[in-house]
LOROGU-477731 format. One record per residue (C-alpha): x, y, z; residue in one letter. Coordinates in steps of 0.001 Angstrom, whole numbers, padded with zeros to 6 digits, always signed. Example, Ala and Ser with C-alpha at 12.3 -4.5 7.8 and 13.67 -1.06 7.14 Angstrom:
% LOROGU-477731
+012300-004500+007800A+013670-001060+007140S
//
This chain:
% LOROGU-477731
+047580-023421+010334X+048597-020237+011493X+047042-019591+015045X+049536-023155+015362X+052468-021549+014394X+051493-017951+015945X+051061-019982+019690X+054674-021287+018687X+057159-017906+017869X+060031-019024+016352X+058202-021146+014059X+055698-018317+013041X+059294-016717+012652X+060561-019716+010251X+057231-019353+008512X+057123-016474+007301X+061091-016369+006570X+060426-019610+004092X+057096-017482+002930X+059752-014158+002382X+063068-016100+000699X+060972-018412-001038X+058706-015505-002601X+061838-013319-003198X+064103-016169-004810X+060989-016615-007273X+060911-013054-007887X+064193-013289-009228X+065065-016994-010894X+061722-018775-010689X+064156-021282-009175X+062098-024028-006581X+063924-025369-003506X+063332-028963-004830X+063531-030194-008010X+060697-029582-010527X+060048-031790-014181X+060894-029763-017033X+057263-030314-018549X+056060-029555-015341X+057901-025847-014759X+054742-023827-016876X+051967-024951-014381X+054134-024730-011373X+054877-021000-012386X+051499-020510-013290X+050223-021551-009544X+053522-018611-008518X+052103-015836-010701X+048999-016044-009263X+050707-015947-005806X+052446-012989-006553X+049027-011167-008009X+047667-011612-004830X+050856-009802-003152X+050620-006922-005321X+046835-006473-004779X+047801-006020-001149X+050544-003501-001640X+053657-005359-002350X+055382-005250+000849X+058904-006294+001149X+057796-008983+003473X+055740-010622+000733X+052950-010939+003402X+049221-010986+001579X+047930-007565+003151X+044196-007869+002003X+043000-006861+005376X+043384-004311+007659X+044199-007190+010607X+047747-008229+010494X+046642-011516+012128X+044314-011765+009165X+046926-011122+006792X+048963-013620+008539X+046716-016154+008281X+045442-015752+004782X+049606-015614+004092X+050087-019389+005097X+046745-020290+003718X+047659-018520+000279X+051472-019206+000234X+053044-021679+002868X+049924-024529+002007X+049877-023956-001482X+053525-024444-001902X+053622-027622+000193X+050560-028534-002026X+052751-028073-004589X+055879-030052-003821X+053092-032972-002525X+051607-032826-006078X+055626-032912-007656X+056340-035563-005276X+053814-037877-005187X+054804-041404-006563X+051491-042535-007189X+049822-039749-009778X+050958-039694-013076X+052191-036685-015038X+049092-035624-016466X+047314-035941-012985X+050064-033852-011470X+049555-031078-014267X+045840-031264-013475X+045967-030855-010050X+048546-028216-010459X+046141-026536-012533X+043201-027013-010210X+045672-025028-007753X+045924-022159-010326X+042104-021615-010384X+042148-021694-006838X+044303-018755-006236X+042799-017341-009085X+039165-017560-007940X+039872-016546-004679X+041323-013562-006394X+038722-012309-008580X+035972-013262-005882X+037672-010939-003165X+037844-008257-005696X+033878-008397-006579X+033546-008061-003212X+031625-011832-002991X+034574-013694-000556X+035513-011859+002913X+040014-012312+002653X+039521-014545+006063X+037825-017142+004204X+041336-018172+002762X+042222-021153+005204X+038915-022206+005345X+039401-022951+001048X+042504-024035+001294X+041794-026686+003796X+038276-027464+001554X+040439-027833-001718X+042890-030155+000243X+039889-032499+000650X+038180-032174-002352X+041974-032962-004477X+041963-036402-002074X+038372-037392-002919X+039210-036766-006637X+042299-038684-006061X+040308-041907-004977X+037492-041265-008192X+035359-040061-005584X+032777-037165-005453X+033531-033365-004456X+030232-033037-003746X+030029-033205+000140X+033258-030607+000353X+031068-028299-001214X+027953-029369+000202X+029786-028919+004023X+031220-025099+003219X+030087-021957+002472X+028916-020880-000757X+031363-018945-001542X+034074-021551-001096X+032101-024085-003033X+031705-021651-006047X+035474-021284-005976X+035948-024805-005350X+033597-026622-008313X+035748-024698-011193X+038882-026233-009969X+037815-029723-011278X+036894-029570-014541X+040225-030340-016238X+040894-033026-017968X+037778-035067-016877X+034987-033120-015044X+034491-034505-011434X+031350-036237-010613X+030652-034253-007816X+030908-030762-009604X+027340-031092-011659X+024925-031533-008274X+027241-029521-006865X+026779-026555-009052X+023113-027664-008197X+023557-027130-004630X+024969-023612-005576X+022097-022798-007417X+019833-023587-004777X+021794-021856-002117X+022085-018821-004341X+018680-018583-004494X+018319-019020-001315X+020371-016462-000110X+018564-013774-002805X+015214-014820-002801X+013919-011667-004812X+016553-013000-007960X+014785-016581-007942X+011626-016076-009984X+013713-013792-013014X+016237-017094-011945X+013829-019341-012889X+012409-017738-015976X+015959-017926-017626X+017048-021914-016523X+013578-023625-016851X+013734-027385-015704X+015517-027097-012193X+014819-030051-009922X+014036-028118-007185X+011533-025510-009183X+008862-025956-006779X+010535-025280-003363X+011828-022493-004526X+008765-020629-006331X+007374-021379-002921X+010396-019397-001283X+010051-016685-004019X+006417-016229-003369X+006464-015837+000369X+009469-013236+000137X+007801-011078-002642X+003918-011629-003157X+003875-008870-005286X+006503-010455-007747X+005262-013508-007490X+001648-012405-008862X+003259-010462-011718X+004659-014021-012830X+002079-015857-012397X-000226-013820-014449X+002510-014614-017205X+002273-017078-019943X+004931-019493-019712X+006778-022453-018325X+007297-020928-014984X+003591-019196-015058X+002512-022731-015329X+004736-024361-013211X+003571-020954-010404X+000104-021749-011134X+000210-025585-010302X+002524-025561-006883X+000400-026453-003921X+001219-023973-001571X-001566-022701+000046X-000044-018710-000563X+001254-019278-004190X-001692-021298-005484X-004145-017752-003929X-001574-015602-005484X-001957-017687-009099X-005454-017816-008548X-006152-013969-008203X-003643-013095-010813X-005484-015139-013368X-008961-013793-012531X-009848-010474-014088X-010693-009230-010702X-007213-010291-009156X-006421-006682-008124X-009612-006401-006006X-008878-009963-004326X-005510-008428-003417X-006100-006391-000781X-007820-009414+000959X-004876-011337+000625X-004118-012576+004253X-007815-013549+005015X-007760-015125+001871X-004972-017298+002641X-005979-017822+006119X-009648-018828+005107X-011178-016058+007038X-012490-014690+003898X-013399-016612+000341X-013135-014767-003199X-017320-015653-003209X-017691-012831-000511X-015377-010654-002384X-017324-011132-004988X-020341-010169-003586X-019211-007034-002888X-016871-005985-005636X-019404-004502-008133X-020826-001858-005703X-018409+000559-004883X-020034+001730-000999X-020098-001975-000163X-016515-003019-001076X-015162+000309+000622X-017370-000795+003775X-015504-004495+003647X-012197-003125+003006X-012555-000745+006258X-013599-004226+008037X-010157-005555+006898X-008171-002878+008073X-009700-002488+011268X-009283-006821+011558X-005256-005973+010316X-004864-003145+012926X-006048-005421+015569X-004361-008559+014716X-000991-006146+014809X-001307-005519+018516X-000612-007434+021595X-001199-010396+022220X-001381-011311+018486X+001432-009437+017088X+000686-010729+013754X+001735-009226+010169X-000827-009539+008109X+000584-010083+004642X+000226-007523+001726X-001242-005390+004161X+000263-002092+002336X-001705-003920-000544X-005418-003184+001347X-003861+000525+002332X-003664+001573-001278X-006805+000081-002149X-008747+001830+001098X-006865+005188+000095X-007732+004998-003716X-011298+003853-003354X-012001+006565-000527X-010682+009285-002739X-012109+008088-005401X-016146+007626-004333X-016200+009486-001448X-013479+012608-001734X-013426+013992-004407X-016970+014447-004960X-017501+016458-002166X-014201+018311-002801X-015803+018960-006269X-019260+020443-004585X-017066+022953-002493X-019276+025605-004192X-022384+024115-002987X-023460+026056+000029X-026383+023179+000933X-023767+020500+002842X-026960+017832+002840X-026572+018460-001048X-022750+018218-001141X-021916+015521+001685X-024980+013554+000593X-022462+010840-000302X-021204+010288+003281X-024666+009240+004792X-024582+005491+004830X-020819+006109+006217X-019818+004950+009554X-017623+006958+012127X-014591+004716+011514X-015404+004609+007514X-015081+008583+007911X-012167+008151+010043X-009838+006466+006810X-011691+008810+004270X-009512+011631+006353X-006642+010254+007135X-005727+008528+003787X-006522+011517+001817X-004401+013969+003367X-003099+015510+000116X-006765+015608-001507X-009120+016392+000559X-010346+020022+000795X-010470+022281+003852X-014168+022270+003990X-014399+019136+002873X-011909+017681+005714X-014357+019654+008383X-017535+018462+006794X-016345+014928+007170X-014785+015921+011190X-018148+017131+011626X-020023+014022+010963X-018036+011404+012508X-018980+012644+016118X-022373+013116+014497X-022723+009905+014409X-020777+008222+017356X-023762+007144+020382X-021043+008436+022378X-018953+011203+021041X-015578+010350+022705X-012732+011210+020757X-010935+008317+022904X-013394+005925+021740X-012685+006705+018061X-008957+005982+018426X-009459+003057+020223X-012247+001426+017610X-009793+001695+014892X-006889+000168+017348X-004988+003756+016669X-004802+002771+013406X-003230+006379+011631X-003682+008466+014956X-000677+010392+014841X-002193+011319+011293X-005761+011979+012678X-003828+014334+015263X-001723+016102+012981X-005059+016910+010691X-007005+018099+013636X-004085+021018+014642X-003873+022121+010965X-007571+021968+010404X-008411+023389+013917X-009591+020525+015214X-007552+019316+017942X-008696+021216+020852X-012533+020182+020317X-010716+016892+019547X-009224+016664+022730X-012172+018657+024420X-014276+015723+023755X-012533+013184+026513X-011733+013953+029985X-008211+015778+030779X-006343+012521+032201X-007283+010634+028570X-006753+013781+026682X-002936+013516+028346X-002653+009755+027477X-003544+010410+023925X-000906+013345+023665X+001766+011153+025453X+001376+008447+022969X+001463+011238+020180X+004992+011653+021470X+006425+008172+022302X+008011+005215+020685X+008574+007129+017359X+011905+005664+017401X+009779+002305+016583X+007385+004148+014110X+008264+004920+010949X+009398+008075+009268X+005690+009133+008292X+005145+009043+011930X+007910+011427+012998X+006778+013669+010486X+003369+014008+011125X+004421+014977+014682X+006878+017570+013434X+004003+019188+010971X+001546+019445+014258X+003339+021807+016229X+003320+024750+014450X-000569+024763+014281X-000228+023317+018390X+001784+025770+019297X-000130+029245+017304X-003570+028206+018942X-002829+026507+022258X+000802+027433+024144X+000170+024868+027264X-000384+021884+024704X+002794+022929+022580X+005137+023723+025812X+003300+019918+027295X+004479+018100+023768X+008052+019841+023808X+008302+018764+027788X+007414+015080+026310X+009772+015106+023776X+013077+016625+025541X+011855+013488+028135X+011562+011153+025447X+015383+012500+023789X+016656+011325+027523X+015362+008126+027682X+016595+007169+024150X+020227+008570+025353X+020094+006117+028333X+018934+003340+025937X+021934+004068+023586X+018887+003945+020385X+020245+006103+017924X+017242+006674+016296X+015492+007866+018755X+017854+010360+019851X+018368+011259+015892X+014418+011702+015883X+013941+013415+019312X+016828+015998+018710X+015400+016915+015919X+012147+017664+017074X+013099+019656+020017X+015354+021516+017865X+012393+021749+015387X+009601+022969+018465X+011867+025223+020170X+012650+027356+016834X+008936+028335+016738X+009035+030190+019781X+010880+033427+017616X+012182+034849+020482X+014249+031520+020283X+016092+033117+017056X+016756+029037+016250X+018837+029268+013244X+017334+025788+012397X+020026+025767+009048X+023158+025913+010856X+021097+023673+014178X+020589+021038+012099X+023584+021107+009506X+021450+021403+006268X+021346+023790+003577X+019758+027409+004476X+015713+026857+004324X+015135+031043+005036X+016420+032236+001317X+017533+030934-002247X+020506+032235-003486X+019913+033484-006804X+023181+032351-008192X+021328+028809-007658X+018172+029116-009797X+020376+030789-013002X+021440+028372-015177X+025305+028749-016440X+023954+031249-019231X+022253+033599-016266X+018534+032136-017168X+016612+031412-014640X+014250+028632-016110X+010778+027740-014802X+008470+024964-015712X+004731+024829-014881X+003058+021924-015355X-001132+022025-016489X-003819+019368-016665X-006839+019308-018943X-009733+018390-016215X-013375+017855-017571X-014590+020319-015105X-012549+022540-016909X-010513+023507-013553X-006868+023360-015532X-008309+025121-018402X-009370+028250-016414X-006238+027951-013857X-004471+028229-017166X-006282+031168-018022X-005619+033049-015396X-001825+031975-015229X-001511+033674-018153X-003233+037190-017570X-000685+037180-014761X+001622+037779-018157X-000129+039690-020284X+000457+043753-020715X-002411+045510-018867X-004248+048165-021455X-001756+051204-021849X+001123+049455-020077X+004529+048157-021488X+004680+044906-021656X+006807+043296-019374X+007014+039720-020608X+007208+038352-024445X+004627+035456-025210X+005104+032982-027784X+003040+029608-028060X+003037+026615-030196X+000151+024101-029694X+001365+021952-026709X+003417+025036-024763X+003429+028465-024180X+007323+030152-023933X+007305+033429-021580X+010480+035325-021791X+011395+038826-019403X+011564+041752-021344X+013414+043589-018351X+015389+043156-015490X+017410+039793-015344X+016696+036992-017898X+013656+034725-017096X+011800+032208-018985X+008855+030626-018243X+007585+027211-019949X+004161+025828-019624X+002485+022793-021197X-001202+024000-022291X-003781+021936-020004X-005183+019783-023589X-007602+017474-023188X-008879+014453-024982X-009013+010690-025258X-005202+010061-026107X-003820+012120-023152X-002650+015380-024904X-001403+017133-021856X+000631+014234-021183X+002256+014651-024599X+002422+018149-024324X+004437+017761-021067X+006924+015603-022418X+007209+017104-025810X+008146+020510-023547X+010525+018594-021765X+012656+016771-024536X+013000+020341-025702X+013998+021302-022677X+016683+018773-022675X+017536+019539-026446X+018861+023178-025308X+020132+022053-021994X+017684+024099-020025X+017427+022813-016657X+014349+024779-014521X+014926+025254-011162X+011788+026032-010375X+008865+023866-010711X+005074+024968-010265X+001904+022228-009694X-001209+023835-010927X-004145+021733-010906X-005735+018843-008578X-004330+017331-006259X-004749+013724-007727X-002533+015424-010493X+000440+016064-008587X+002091+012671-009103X+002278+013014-012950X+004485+016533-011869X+006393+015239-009340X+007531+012397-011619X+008851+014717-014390X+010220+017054-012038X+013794+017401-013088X+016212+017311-010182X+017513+020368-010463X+014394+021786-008913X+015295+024087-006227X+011958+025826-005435X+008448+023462-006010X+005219+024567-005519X+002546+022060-004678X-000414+023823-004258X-002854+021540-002082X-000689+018788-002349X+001811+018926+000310X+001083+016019+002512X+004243+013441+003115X+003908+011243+000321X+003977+013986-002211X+006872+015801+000541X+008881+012708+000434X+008894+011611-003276X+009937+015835-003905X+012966+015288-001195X+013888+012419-002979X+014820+013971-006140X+016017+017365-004360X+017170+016964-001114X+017094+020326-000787X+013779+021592-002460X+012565+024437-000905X+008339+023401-000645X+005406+026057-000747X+002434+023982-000226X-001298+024683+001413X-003407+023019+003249X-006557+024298+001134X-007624+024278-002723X-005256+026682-004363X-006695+030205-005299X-005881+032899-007927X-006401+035605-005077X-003250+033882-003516X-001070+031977-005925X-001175+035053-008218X+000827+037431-005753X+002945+034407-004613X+004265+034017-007868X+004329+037577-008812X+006629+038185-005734X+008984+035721-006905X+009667+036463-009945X+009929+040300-009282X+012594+038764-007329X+014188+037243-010173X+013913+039669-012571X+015819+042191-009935X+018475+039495-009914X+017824+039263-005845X+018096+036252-003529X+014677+034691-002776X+013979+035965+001198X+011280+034009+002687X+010849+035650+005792X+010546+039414+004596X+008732+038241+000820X+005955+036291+003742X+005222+039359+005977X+005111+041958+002457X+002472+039227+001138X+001091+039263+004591X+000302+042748+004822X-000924+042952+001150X-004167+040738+001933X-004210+042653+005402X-007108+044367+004116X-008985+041418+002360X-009941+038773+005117X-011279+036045+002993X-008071+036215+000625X-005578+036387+004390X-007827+033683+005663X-006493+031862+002191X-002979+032988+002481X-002663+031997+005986X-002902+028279+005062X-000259+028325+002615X+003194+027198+004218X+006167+028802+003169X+009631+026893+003089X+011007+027970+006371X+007629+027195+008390X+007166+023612+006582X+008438+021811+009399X+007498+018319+007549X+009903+019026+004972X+012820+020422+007310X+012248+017402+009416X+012478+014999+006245X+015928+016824+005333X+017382+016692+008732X+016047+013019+009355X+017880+011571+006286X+020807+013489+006507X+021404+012075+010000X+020637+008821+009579X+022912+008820+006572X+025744+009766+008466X+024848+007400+011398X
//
């Protein structure tokens, strides 16, 4: 091999001369330094041509070295592996007394396919070039076992996949080896093993594998979520899912094949750890306060078991989040979101009585982009209500700090944190803050952002706190440079970057700070379309309470000519949209779906109907406008086209609904609030903009905020509205989000 003849120079010299003049004199006469059989000349050229593909792939040097690696010892190697073996494989196959002529075509053949599969399998990227010896050296012993009428199979069986994959198709030919069927059996298997998430879609498509069962069981524990969507399936492989004895698989088939599989689900772990039986699930699962109550019990149980000394992971446990979120919003939110007008709160938050302080404690934090302003306090309220000792220390430590970087980040935007804080003594306060700040290089990017959003509420109502958490943070940056953790320094320099810029005397240019696109303005060059349009899509629901149709109602008197007035905008309608045109000033055009509603989802027709017209006249809005609840907001964000530059969320700007927006746009600018949108405010906001537009002006945020800031000057319950909507520049969440991924991207 070649680190032999590299410890030896002048024979790593001699090498790769015979490699050179033998390459070269092929090049030119396909003549062979021994003497070949006429009938045998084709397959010996054939095993040559593939040579020479391989030399061309790496750049046809003059040397005729294989340069399919950036190491030259690599190349080196892979060279005498490739060239120097093969041809002495070649004159031992010519020369060999004892093999026939047909044998000698086979196994020159067998050498073709080697080259050859080497060759397309480093090009698809499935073979690193090293690997070369290594086949060569495998194919040496597989041609003497097939010699002696002996199996390939332990060749394969002893190498890597991708050597035996190469290796089985270079047997077929005349007479199929006996090794290469369980070898290609072994493959199989070791695929499989190496992609576990391809097995069960594997499966469906070769049915009758002898090793089915091992490796639905291998499936099932990488992807319990897959595995329940093929188990519920009819089928071979839903029956063959739905027999297996593991303990995990056989719940999974069990719950998938039970019309109340998707409220077992949540339960999973217990379930398969017998701490929990589907009879007390099912005890439960018809009354909605009950099941809530036991899926709180889990979580708290999960958030424990996650901790020292257990450490466990609790399977599916994202499984029982979604469940807790949906069923809290569902019962418990958005009623008293929906009695907001109720002045009574024993009337409106009548709901919450049976609720205990840590059931109130995941009705806030897993509705963050539902729940109302005075619905978020109402609940606040009545958690210490009911605590026998109102310690905001105890809380976090009953639910194991289970979401308290959320809880925290509520509290500043609600105005919550100092009585939060105020309800502990200073040294726990400090402890609590601390671990606020820490270890968010181990927490994950919901974490980090729910710091960033805190501080501009921290550091408006209470300076010490906010210069205290920018103090903990610059610490924190230095101990992740001395630990060399790049994302911790990624995560702390952004954050002190992000906390320093709200001092203003700062003048933090946090655009050109943090190497992202400008978050202050929006040229206007980048909301016209190529024809000078600037197109705008608002999206409407149909709500039985009649909330859409009136928000609707009052979108469009924004529109309409006031008595006496020119009319400023042209209205045209058809029954599922509404087309608003400029009739001044630069061209704008306005499309809304009308908020229908009825059985067969009309608004959700209406929306897509408006958008394949859209797409018919290549009209590509750049600005995209939520109106409606917040548990709409998904159904907009999934349409939004990604050419949306400006989005405005209304109530619905917590870091689900931020991240999924980012996703599509990384460079969305985001108006969200942290109350129920209001005509009193939304109305100017959008009135600003698109007298903005229409004057063919960049969008300013900065001087458009303090003009709509002194308009509601005089009305304090409309500035008191205004003052929680967040405007681009100030929605630290988002900037963080942007800056996060664009660093970690480069890292």
């Amino acid at each position: 091999m070649i680190i032999l003849i590299r410890s030896i120079p002048l024979a790593a010299a001699l090498s790769v001369l015979m490699i050179s003049s033998t390459l070269s004199g092929l090049a030119q006469t396909n003549a062979y330094p021994y003497k070949v059989a006429q009938d045998r000349m084709l397959w010996h050229d054939n095993v040559d041509k593939e040579q020479q593909k391989l030399i061309i792939a790496g750049g046809g040097k003059r040397d005729s070295l294989i340069r399919l690696a950036k190491d030259e010892t690599v190349n080196l190697q892979v060279t005498d592996a490739l060239v120097r073996q093969v041809d002495e494989l070649q004159q031992q196959i010519e020369f060999d007394s004892t093999l026939n002529t047909n044998n000698k075509k086979k196994y020159l053949r067998a050498l073709e396919f080697l080259l050859r599969g080497f060759h397309q399998a480093y090009t698809t990227k499935e073979i690193q070039v090293s690997a070369a010896p290594a086949l060569v050296a495998a194919f040496r012993q597989a041609m003497e076992l097939d010699r002696k009428g002996e199996s390939i199979e332990p060749v394969v069986t002893g190498g890597s996949y991708e050597i035996g994959k190469i290796l089985v198709e270079c047997f077929l030919y005349p007479t199929e080896n006996a090794g290469v069927k369980p070898a290609r059996l072994y493959l199989v298997r070791r695929y499989c093993e190496m992609h576990p998430s391809l097995i069960l879609n594997y499966l469906h498509n070769h049915p009758g594998l002898p090793f089915e069962d091992s490796l639905i069981v291998i499936a099932g524990h990488h992807d319990v979520r897959q595995l329940y969507d093929f188990a519920a399936a009819s089928g071979e492989l839903g029956a063959h899912i739905r027999s297996c004895k593991d303990t995990l698989v056989h719940t999974v088939a069990m719950m998938a094949n039970s019309r109340s599989g998707q409220l077992y689900f949540p339960f999973l772990d217990n379930l398969v750890k017998g701490r929990i039986t589907t009879e007390d699930i099912d005890k439960v699962k018809g009354d909605e306060l009950n099941y809530y109550r036991l899926l709180v019990r889990t979580r708290l149980d999960y958030a424990g078991r996650i901790l020292p000394p257990e450490r466990d992971t609790p399977l599916e446990m994202n499984a029982l989040t979604d469940m807790l979120m949906k069923k809290g919003k569902e019962i418990f939110v958005r009623e008293i979101n929906a009695l907001h007008t109720v002045e009574n709160p024993a009337i409106r938050f009548k709901i919450l009585d049976p609720l205990t302080p840590a059931e109130l404690y995941y009705l806030i934090v897993l509705s963050e982009d539902e729940i109302y302003t005075s619905s978020y306090l109402g609940v606040y309220e009545r958690i210490f209500q009911r605590m026998a000792h109102p310690y905001g220390d105890s809380l976090i430590m009953q639910v194991h700090g289970d979401y308290f970087r959320k809880f925290i980040k509520m509290a500043a935007a609600y105005n919550k944190l100092d009585h939060f804080l105020g309800t502990m003594d200073k040294q726990n306060a400090g402890t609590i803050m601390k671990s606020f700040i820490i270890h968010l290089e181990k927490a994950n990017e919901e974490e980090a952002v729910d710091v960033a959003d805190s501080y501009s509420s921290i550091f408006e109502k209470n300076r010490p706190l906010a210069r205290f958490i920018l103090g903990e943070v610059k610490a924190n940056y230095e101990k992740n440079i001395t630990a060399g953790d790049k994302k911790g320094i990624v995560i702390y320099s952004l954050l002190e970057t992000l906390f320093e810029s709200a001092d203003t005397t700062n003048k933090t240019d946090l655009s050109a700070r943090l190497g992202i696109p400008p978050i202050y303005s929006v040229d206007y060059s980048s909301l016209a379309d190529d024809s000078g349009r600037v197109i705008q899509q608002v999206f409407f629901y149909g709500d039985q309470d009649k909330d859409g149709q009136n928000s609707f109602s009052n979108f469009m008197a924004m529109f309409r000519p006031r008595p006496g007035a020119k009319p400023e905008w042209k209205i045209t309608e058809n029954p599922q949209w509404v087309t608003i045109t400029s009739v001044r000033g630069k061209p704008v055009m306005i499309f809304a779906n009308k908020p229908l509603l009825g059985d067969d989802d009309p608004d959700d027709k209406a929306q897509k109907a408006l958008a394949a017209y859209l797409e018919s006249r290549h009209m590509k809005p750049s600005i995209v406008i939520h109106r409606g609840h917040s548990y709409h907001v998904k159904y907009t964000i999934y349409q939004m086209p990604a050419t949306a530059r400006i989005v405005v969320l209304g109530s619905c700007g917590g870091y689900n609904n931020l991240s999924e927006v980012l996703k599509i746009n990384e460079d969305a600018h985001i108006i969200s609030s942290k109350q129920v949108g209001t005509k009193t405010v939304n109305e100017p906001i959008l009135q600003a903009i698109n007298n903005t537009l229409l004057a063919g002006r960049d969008i300013e945020w900065l001087p458009m905020w303090r003009e709509l800031s002194t308009h509601f000057q005089n009305d304090p319950a409309a500035k008191e509205k205004f003052d929680d909507y967040i405007p681009p520049y100030k929605n630290l969440g988002a900037i963080f989000i942007k800056a996060y991924r664009k660093a970690m991207d480069s890292e």
